[in-house]
Every structure is written in structure tokens, then in C-alpha cells.
C-alpha positions, 0 to 999 in steps of 0.5 A, a space after each residue: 884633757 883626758 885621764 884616768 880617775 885613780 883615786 876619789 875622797 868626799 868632802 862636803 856636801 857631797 863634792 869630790 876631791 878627785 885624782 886622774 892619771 893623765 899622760 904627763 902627770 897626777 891631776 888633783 882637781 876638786 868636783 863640785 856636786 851638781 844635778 847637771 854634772 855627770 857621775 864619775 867613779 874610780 876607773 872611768 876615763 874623762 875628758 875634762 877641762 880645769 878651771 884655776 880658782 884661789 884655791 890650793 887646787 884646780 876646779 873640775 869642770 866640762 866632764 864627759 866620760 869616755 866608756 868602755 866596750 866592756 862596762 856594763 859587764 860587772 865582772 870586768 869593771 868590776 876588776 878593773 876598778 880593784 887594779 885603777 885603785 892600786 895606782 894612786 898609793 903607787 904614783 901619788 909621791 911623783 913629781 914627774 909622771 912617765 907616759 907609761 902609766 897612762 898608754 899601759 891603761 889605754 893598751 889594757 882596756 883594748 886588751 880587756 875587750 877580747 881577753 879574761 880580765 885577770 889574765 890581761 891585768 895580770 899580763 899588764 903588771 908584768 910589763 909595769 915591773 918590767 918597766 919600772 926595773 922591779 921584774 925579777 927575772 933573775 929568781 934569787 929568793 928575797 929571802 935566803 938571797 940563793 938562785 931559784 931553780 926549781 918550785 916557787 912562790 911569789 909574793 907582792 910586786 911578784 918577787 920570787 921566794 923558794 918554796 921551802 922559804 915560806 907556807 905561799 902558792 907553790 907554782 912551777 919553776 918553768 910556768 913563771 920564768 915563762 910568764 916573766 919572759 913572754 908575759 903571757 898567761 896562756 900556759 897557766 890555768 885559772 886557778 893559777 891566774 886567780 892566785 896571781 891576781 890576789 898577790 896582785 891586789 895587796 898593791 902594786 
């Protein structure tokens, strides 16, 4: 099997209770701590194998890591661990998991390799709220509930806010209905992206 690991909690003796995302379903396997067994971090995609025990969950062995082209490059891995953390509180309540999820991280990886790692996240996202129904392409304010048609602001999962309805990042009207419909970043410049990306960190 392979996935993603989304989420990771010590327990004793240094083992792990880990979490991957997988393409069918939220995987929780306990890793046993060993000076034969691979380091594993939030982020690395594995191929692995479990192991039923009389335990309420799965033990984790025969754990190869699959790299990445870019993960040696700090900045990168770096924001992609931040993005991989934000899964686990969004998916760990489902019961059913949409392939979805796991090919939107094999596309990003792919992406990450050519393109600057918050713009392809940022790109990513969009097509994650756009798939789950929670894009707003519409622009009514969440707020006062009235059709935007000039500056606004975005707030968590990018939902829009008239700029007069809160003290939030003003950005152009055109700039984001651009980005909610081409999914695209180029027309944006990086101070933009930046603010992008942090609305982005507060979850998904």
C-alpha cells in the first residue's frame, strides 16, 4: 500500500501512532520504534505494509519512503509539511475517503517540482474547495450576505468579505474571480500569493 502520512503522535518509548491518507481511506497504524525501521515525518509518502494485532489498530511495518525530487530543498518540504498538517483535522471524521485527496497530492508533488511552492499549493486548494462545493465563485459577502462587485477580502477556506465589512488584505475584485475560475496564480504577484498562503495556513 502507499500514502501520505498526515498526522503523527508519540506514545511510549518513542513509537508512534501514525496517520496516512491512502487513496481509499484515513489509515491509523501504530509504528513501533526500532534502530532497523526508517525515519518517517509528516509529509513523506510510504509504501507500507500492516500487520493485524489484538490491538484496536494495525501495526506498521515493511516502511519504504518514496521521495520526492524536491526534498532536500528546505523551503519546499518545508511548506509542504505546513499544507500535509491541515489534512488530518479536515478528513479524520470521514468514514469514506474520495480518492480525490490522495491524486490532488500526487498532481502537487508533480507541480512542486517546476513551479514556487506556494503558488502550486495555493493552485491546489482551489481545486480542493472547488471539489468539495465550498468555492465561492458566486462573491456574495459572508457577512452582510450582499453580491460583491468591487475590492475584497478573503478569510479562511477563501470565502469572500466586502472590504468595507472587515480590516482583512484588500485585493482586487478581478484578480480573484481570475484565480477562483482559471486557478492560476500568474496574474498575482508574490506579496499576494503570501497573503494567500497565510489565510491558507489557518486550516482547510
Amino acid at each position: 500500500m502507499q500514502g501520505y502520512i498526515i498526522d503523527i503522535k508519540p506514545v511510549k518509548d518513542d513509537d508512534l501512532i501514525v496517520t496516512i491518507l491512502s487513496e481509499n481511506e484515513l489509515i491509523t497504524a501504530y509504528r513501533f520504534y526500532g534502530a532497523r525501521h526508517s525515519t518517517i515525518n509528516i509529509g513523506y509518502k510510504i509504501d507500507f505494509e500492516l500487520e493485524n494485532t489484538r490491538a484496536n489498530i494495525p501495526r506498521l511495518k515493511d516502511v519504504i519512503q518514496l521521495g520526492f525530487p524536491w526534498i532536500l530543498d528546505y523551503e519546499k518540504m518545508y511548506c509542504w509539511q505546513r499544507y500535509i498538517r491541515l489534512f488530518y483535522p479536515h478528513l479524520k471524521d470521514i468514514e469514506e475517503l474520495d480518492p480525490f485527496y490522495f491524486y490532488c497530492l500526487e498532481k502537487l508533488v508533480y507541480v512542486i517540482t517546476k513551479q514556487n511552492v506556494q503558488r502550486a499549493i495555493c493552485e491546489s486548494y482551489i481545486s480542493l474547495l472547488e471539489h468539495e462545493g465550498r468555492l465561492h465563485n458566486d462573491f456574495e459577502c459572508l457577512l452582510c450576505e450582499i453580491v460583491i462587485e468591487d475590492d475584497l477580502s478573503l478569510v479562511r477556506g477563501f470565502l469572500p468579505i466586502h472590504a468595507k465589512c472587515t480590516k482583512a488584505k484588500v485585493f482586487e475584485f478581478k484578480k480573484i474571480k481570475e484565480l477562483f475560475i482559471k486557478k492560476k496564480t500568474t496574474h498575482l504577484n508574490d506579496i499576494e500569493v503570501e497573503y494567500l498562503w497565510d489565510i491558507l495556513l489557518q486550516g482547510l
